[in-house]
KOLKOL-517097 format. One record per residue (C-alpha): residue number from 1; chain; x, y, z. Coordinates in steps of 0.5 Angstrom, whole numbers. Layout:
  resi  chain      x      y      z
   NUM      A      X      Y      Z
...
END
This chain:
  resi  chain      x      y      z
     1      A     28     45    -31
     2      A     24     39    -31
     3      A     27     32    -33
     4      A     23     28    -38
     5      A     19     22    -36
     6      A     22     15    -35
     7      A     21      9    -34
     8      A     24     10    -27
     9      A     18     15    -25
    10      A     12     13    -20
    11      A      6     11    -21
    12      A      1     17    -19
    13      A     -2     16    -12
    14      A     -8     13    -12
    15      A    -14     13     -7
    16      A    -13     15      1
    17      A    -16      9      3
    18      A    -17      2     -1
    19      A    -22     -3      3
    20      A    -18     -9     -2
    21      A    -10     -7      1
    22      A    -13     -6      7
    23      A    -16    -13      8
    24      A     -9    -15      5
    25      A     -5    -12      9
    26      A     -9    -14     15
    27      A     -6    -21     14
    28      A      1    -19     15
    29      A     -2    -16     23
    30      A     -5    -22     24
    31      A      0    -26     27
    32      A      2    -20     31
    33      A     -6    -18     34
    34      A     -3    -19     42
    35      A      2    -13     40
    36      A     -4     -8     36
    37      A     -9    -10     43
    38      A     -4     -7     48
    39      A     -1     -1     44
    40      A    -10      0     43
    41      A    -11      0     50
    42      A     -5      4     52
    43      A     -8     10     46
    44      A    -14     10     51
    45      A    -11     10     58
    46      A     -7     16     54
    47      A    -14     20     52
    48      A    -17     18     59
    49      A    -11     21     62
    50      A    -12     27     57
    51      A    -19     30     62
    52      A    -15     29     68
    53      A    -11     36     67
    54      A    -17     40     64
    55      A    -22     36     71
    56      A    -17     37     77
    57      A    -16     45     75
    58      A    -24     46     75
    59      A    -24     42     82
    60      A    -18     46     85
    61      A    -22     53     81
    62      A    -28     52     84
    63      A    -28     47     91
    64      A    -21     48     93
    65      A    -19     55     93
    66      A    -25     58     94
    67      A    -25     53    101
    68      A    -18     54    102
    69      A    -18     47    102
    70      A    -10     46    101
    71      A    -10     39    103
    72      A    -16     39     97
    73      A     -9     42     92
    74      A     -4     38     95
    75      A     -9     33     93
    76      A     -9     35     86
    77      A     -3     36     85
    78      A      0     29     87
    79      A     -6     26     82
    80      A     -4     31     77
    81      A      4     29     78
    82      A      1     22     78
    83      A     -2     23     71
    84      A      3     26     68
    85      A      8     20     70
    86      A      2     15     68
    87      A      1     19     61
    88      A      9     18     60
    89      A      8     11     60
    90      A      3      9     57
    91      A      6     13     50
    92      A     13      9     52
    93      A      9      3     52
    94      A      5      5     45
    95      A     11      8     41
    96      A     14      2     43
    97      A     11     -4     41
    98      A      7      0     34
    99      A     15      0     32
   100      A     15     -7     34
   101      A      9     -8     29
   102      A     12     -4     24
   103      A     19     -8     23
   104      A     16    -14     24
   105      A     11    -13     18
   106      A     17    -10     15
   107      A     21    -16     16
   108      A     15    -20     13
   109      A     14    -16      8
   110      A     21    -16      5
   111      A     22    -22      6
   112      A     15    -26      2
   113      A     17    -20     -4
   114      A     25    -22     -4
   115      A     23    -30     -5
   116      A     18    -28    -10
   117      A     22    -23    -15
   118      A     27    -29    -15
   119      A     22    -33    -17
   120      A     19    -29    -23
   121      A     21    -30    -30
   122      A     27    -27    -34
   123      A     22    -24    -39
   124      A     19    -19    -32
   125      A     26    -17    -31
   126      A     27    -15    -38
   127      A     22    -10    -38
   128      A     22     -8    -30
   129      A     29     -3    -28
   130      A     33     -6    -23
   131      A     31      1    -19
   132      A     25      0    -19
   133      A     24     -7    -16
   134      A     30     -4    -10
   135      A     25      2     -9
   136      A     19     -4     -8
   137      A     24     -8     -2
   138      A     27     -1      1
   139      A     22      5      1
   140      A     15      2     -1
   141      A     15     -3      5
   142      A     18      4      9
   143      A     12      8      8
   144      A      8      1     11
   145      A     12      1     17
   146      A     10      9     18
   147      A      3      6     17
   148      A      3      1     23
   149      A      7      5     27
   150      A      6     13     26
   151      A     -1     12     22
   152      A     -7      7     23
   153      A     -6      6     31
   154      A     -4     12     33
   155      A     -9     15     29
   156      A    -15     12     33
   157      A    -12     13     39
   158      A    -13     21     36
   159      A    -20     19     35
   160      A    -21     16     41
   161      A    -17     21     45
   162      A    -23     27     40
   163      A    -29     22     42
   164      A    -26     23     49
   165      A    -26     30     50
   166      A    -32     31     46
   167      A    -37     27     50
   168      A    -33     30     57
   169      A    -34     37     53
   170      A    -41     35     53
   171      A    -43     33     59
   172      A    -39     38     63
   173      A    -44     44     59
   174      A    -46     43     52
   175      A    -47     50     50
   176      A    -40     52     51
   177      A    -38     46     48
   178      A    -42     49     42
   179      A    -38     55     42
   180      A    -32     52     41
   181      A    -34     47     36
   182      A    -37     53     32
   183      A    -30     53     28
   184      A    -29     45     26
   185      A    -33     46     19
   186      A    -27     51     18
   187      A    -22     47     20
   188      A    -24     41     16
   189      A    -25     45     10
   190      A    -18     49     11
   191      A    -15     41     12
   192      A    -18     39      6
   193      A    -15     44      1
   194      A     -8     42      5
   195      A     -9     35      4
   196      A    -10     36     -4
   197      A     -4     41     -5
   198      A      1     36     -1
   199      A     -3     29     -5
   200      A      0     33    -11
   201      A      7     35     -7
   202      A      9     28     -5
   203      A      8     25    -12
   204      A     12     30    -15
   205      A     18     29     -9
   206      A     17     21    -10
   207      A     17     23    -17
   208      A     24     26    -18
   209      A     27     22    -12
   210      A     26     16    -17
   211      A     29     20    -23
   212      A     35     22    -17
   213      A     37     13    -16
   214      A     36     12    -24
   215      A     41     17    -25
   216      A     46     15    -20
   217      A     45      8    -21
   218      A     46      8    -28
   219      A     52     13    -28
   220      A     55      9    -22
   221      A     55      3    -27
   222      A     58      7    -32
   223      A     64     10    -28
   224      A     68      8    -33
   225      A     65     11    -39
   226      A     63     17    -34
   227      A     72     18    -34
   228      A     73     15    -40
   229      A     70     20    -44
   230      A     71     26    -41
   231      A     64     26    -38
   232      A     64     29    -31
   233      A     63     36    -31
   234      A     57     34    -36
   235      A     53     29    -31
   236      A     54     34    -25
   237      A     51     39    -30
   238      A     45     34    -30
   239      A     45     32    -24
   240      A     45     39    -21
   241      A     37     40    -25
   242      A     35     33    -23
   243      A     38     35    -16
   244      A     34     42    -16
   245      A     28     39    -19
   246      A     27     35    -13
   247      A     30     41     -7
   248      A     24     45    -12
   249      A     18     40     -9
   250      A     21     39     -3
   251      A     19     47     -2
   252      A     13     47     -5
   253      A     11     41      0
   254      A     15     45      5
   255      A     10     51      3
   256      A      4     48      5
   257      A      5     44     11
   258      A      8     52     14
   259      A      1     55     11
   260      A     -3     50     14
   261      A     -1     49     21
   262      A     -2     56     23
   263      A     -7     57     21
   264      A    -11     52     25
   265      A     -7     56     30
   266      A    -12     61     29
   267      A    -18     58     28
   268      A    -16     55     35
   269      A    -15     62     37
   270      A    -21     63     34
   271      A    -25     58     38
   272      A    -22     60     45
   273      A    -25     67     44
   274      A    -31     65     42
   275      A    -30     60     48
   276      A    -28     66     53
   277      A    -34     70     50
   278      A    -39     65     51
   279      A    -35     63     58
   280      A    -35     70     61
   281      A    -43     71     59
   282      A    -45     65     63
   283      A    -41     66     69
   284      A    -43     73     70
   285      A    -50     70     70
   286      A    -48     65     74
   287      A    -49     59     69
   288      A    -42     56     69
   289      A    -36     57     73
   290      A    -29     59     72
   291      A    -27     53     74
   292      A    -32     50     68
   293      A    -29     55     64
   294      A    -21     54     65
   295      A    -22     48     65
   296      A    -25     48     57
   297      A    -19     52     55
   298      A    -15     47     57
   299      A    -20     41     53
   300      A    -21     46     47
   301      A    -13     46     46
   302      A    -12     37     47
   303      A    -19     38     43
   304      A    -15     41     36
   305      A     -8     37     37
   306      A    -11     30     35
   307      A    -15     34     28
   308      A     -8     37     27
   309      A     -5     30     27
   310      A    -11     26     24
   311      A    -10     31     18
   312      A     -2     28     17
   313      A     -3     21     19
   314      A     -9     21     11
   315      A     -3     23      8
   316      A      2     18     12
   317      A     -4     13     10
   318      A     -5     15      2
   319      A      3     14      1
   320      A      3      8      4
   321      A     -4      6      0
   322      A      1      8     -5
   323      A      6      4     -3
   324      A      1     -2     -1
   325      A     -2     -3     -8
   326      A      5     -2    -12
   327      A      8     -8     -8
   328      A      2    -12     -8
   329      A      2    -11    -15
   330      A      9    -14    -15
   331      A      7    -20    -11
   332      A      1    -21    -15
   333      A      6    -22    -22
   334      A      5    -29    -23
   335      A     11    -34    -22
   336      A     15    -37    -28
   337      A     12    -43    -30
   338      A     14    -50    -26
   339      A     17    -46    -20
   340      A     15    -47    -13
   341      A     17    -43     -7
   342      A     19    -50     -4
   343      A     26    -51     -9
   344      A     28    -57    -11
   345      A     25    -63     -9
   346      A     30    -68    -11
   347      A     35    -67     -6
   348      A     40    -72     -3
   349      A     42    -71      5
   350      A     48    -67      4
   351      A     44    -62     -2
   352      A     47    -65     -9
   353      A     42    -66    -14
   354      A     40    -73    -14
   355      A     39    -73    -21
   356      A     47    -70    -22
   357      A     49    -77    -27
   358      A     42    -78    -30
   359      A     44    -79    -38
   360      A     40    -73    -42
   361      A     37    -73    -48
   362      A     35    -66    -52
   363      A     31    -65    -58
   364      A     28    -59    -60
   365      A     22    -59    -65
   366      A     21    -54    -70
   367      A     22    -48    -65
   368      A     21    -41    -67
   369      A     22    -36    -61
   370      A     21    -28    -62
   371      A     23    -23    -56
   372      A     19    -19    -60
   373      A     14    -21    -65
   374      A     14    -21    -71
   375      A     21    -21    -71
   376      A     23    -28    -70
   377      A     30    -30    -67
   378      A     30    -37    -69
   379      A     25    -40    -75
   380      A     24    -46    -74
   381      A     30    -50    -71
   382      A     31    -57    -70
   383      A     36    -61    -67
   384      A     38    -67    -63
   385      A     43    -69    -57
   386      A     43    -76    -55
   387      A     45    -77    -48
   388      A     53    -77    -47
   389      A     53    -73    -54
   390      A     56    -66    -55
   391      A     53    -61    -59
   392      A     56    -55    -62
   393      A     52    -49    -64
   394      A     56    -43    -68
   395      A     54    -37    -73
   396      A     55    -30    -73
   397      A     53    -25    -67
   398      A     46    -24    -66
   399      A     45    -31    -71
   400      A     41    -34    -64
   401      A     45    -39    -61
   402      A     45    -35    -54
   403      A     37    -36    -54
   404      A     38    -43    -54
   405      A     41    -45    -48
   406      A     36    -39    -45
   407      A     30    -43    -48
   408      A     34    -49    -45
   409      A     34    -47    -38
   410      A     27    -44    -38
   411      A     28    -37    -38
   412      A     23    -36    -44
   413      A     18    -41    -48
   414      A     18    -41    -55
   415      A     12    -38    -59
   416      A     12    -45    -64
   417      A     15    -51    -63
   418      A     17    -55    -56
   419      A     24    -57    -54
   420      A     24    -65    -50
   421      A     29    -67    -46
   422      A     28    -74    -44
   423      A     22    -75    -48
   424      A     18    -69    -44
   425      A     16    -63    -46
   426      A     20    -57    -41
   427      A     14    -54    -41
   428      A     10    -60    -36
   429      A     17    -60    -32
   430      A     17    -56    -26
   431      A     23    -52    -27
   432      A     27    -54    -21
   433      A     27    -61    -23
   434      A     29    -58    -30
   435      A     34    -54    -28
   436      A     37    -59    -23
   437      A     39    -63    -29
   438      A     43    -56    -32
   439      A     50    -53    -31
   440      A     51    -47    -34
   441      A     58    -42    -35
   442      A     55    -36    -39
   443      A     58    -31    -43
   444      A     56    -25    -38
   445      A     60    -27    -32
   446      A     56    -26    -25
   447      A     60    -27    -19
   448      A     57    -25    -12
   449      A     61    -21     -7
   450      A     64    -26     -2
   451      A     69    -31     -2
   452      A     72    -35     -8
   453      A     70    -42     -4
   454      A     62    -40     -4
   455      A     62    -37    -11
   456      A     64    -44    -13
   457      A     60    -48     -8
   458      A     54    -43     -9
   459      A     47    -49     -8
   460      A     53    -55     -7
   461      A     54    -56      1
   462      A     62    -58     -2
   463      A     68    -59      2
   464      A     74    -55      2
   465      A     77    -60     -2
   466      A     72    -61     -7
   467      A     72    -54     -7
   468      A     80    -55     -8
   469      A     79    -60    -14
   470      A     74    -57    -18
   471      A     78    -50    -19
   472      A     84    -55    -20
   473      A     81    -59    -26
   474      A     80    -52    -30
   475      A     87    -48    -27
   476      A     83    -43    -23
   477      A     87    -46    -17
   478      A     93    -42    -20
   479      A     89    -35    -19
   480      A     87    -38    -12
   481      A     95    -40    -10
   482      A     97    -32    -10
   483      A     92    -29     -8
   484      A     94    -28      0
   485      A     88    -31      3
   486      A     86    -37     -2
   487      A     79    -39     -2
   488      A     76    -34      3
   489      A     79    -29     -1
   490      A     73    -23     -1
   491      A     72    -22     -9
   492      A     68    -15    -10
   493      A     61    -13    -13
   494      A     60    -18    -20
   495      A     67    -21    -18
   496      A     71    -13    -20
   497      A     77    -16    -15
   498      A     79    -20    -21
   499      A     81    -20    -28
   500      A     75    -23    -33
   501      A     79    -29    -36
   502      A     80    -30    -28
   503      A     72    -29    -27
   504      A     70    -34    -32
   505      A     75    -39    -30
   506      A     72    -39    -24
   507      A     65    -40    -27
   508      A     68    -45    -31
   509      A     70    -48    -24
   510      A     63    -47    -20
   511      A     60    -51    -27
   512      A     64    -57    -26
   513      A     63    -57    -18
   514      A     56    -58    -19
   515      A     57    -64    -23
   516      A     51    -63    -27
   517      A     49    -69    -32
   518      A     46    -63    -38
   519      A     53    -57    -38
   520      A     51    -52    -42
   521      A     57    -48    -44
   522      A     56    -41    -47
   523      A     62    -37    -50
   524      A     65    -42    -43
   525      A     73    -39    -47
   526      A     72    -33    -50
   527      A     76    -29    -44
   528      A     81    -34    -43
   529      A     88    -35    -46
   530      A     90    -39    -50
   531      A     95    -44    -44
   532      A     88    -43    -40
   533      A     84    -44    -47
   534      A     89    -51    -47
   535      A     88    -53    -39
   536      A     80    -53    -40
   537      A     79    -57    -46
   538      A     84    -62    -43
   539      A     79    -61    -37
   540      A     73    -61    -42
   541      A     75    -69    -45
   542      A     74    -71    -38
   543      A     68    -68    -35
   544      A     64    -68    -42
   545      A     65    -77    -42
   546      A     58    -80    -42
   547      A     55    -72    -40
   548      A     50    -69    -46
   549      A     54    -62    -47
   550      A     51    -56    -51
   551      A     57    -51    -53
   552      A     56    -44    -56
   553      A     63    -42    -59
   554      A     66    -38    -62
   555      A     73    -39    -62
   556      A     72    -46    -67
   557      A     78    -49    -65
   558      A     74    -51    -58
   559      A     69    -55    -61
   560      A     73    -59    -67
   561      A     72    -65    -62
   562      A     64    -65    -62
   563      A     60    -70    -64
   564      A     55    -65    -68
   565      A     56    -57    -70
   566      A     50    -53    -72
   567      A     52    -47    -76
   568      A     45    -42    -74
   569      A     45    -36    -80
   570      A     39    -31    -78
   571      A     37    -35    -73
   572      A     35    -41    -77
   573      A     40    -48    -79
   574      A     44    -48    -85
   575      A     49    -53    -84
   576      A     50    -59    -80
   577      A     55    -64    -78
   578      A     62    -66    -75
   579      A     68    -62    -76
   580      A     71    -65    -82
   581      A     63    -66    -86
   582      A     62    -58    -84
   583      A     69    -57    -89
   584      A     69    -61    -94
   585      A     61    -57    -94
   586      A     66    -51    -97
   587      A     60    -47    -94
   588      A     59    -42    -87
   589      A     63    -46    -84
   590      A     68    -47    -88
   591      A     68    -40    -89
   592      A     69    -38    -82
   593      A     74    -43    -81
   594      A     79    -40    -86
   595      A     77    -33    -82
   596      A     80    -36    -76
   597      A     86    -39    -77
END
């Protein structure tokens, strides 16, 4: 059964050679020119070494044992044993530094697209799979390691090696180098029709390994849900089809690579029958030796090997072509607007942001935003937020108050309108200078695997017991007090070694220690209960003194204290005030408060 297309599917394999990629890839061998020049020259002492077999047998055939000359064969032998020796190293040193090539590149390479997709906007990350995006760091830059170090190299070492061993074939005795070159039309035509089958093959495997890692991706995601509902047997079931479905391209690869190199067996049988034919006419009428003869049998078969090889290498060449132009496709998505590779740039000497106690003012002016148009998420809000103010923002689920702090912070623009903070429209700050100004606790809580201290240090270089004092100003230094190793506890993926109350108290934690002068808060106390609900506010009365705040609530208890509440309703502002103002308005508000309590 054939899976459905989705958006995890590969694009399909585009053209076995691209001068563009080539010239782009060339950058990143540049650096490594000295390695390429002596991996290259080692490849040609290997072809060289390749006539002195075919060579040293013809003068043994010829002059030695007709002389019975066994100083001449004791002579051969010796070279022979040195040449094989010499070959030996001389594809040691060149598989040793092509795989020096090929990691460093790959270094290189993961290295630019990993910087680069921290610096692409949310919006990309929206429309592109997670699975998709790994597949670029890990398989895709993989097939570009197979280029350098089983591909392009090696692959003109293969043509030197034929070029070699045709010219040696040529002067030696033209004719009978014709005789064995008879076959070739029929080699590159049987080559041919083997690359097209396989082009088609590898896309297919590429295709279904891609539906494979979304499968599992998700599924392992979603183990709970999996167990939860009674899911197993249902998700093996389709497992196995997309499992099948891939071990079925793999066969037909499988197929054609058994159907192919046989029959260049045969077509090199062929050759050197039509070489023993040609050979025995000549020497019968005393135009070529059996040594010449011999030793054309050993050329003929160096001769067909390097065609074989050159027939795998365009495919290892046409995937990572592939590979190359979905890479740099990535590379080439342009960057949020504002960012720069360099990072902040008003850093002090110990790394805290040098803006940290800047007083902010936020006004956002007639701001409409839509993720998708026309369907407007907000529709012409407008408010102020005046330095040391707090702002509350509520209304019901999907009413856009979460959009807001996203528009804050840059992760989107809105279609109409601008927002200001300071006087100057977010769009002309570069985004690192914005976002040094913002700390933010989210309502999705994301931790990092590794130890508490770090998840709250994150971009702060803080002490120990700066670390200490800011999970105490929150009562998250009560969840570190019993677990058995404190701060260097190791949390797991997404922080799952603890509770989501404990999580969110943590971020709250990481929130404060970076001691923004814009806090954001968005559902900051949504997974708490009510005792931690008690400490953060308490908490909160000291840390928003003289701090612009907005907070997104929707326990309206947590924000009775703000200076400004902005109800939202379909993403629009129908209600503005203060806590008192809002309930004397008897409107949404009021409503909405008589439902909590």
């Amino acid at each position: 059964m054939t899976a459905p297309a989705s958006i995890h599917d590969e694009d399909a394999l585009g053209k076995a050679y691209d001068g563009r990629l080539t010239r782009r890839l060339l950058a990143y061998v540049r650096p490594y020119r000295t390695v390429v020049l002596l991996a290259l020259v080692l490849l040609g002492v290997q072809g060289l070494l390749q006539l002195a077999g075919p060579f040293l047998t013809q003068r043994v055939i010829d002059v030695a044992l007709p002389a019975r000359d066994y100083a001449a064969l004791r002579t051969a032998a010796l070279l022979y044993g040195i040449a094989l020796v010499a070959s030996f190293l001389a594809e040691y040193g060149e598989t040793w530094f092509t795989a020096i090539l090929g990691q460093h590149v790959m270094h290189d390479l993961r290295r630019q697209i990993f910087l680069h997709l921290q610096r692409l906007p949310i919006p990309f990350f929206d429309r592109n799979p997670a699975g998709r995006l790994i597949t670029r760091v890990t398989s895709d830059v993989e097939s570009l390691n197979e280029l350098f170090t089983a591909g392009v190299v090696s692959g003109l070492g293969d043509l030197f090696t034929l070029v070699a061993i045709s010219v040696a074939m040529l002067l030696t005795d033209w004719k009978l180098a014709f005789a064995a070159f008879a076959v070739i039309p029929f080699v590159f035509w049987v080559s041919h029709v083997f690359r097209a089958r396989v082009r088609v093959a590898y896309r297919d495997i590429r295709t279904r390994l891609a539906r494979i890692n979304a499968f599992l991706q998700e599924r392992v995601t979603g183990m709970r849900v999996v167990q939860l509902f009674s899911r197993e047997r249902n998700e093996a079931k389709r497992f196995d089809e997309l499992n099948a479905s891939h071990l079925d391209a793999h066969l037909r690869s499988i197929t054609f690579y058994a159907l192919y190199f046989p029959a260049i067996e045969v077509l090199t049988s062929v050759a050197l029958a039509s070489l023993l034919v040609a050979g025995a006419a000549r020497v019968e009428v005393h135009t070529a030796t059996v040594g010449v003869v011999a030793a054309f049998l050993q050329l003929v078969r160096r001769f067909f090997q390097p065609l074989q090889d050159l027939s795998d290498k365009y495919n290892t060449l046409q995937t990572a072509m592939a590979s190359s132009e979905r890479i740099f496709a990535l590379l080439d998505t342009p960057a949020a607007h504002g960012e720069t590779t360099q990072g902040i740039a008003t850093v002090l000497s110990d790394g805290r942001s040098s803006r940290a106690h800047e007083r902010v003012e936020v006004r956002f002016e007639d701001v409409w935003f839509a993720y998708q148009e026309p369907e407007w998420v907000l529709k012409g809000v407008s408010f102020t937020v005046s330095p040391g103010q707090t702002l509350a923002i509520v209304g019901h689920t999907g009413a856009g108050k979460s959009t807001i702090v996203n528009l804050l912070m840059r992760f989107y623009d809105p279609q109409r309108g601008r927002i200001l903070v300071n006087g100057v429209d977010i769009r002309a700050m570069p985004v690192d200078d914005l976002r040094a100004l913002i700390g933010y606790v989210q309502q999705d809580i994301f931790l990092f695997a590794g130890d508490i201290a770090s998840n709250i240090r994150l971009s702060n270089p803080l002490s120990e017991a700066e670390v200490a004092a800011a999970a105490a100003q929150v009562g998250a230094d009560r969840i570190v007090q019993r677990l058995p190793s404190g701060y260097a506890h190791v949390l797991g993926e997404r922080g799952a070694s603890v509770s989501v109350g404990e999580r969110q108290l943590l971020s709250f934690a990481r929130a404060i220690a970076a001691d923004p002068a814009l806090l954001l808060l968005d559902e900051a106390t949504s997974a708490v209960d009510s005792e931690i609900e008690a400490e953060i506010q308490h908490a909160l009365r000291v840390l928003l003194a003289g701090r612009t705040t907005i907070a997104i609530a929707h326990r309206l208890s947590t924000i009775v204290e703000s200076d400004l509440i902005l109800v939202l309703h379909h993403g629009e502002v129908v209600e503005r005030g203060t806590h008192r103002q809002l309930l004397a308005q008897n409107g949404l508000y009021d409503r909405l408060w008589r439902l909590q309590i």
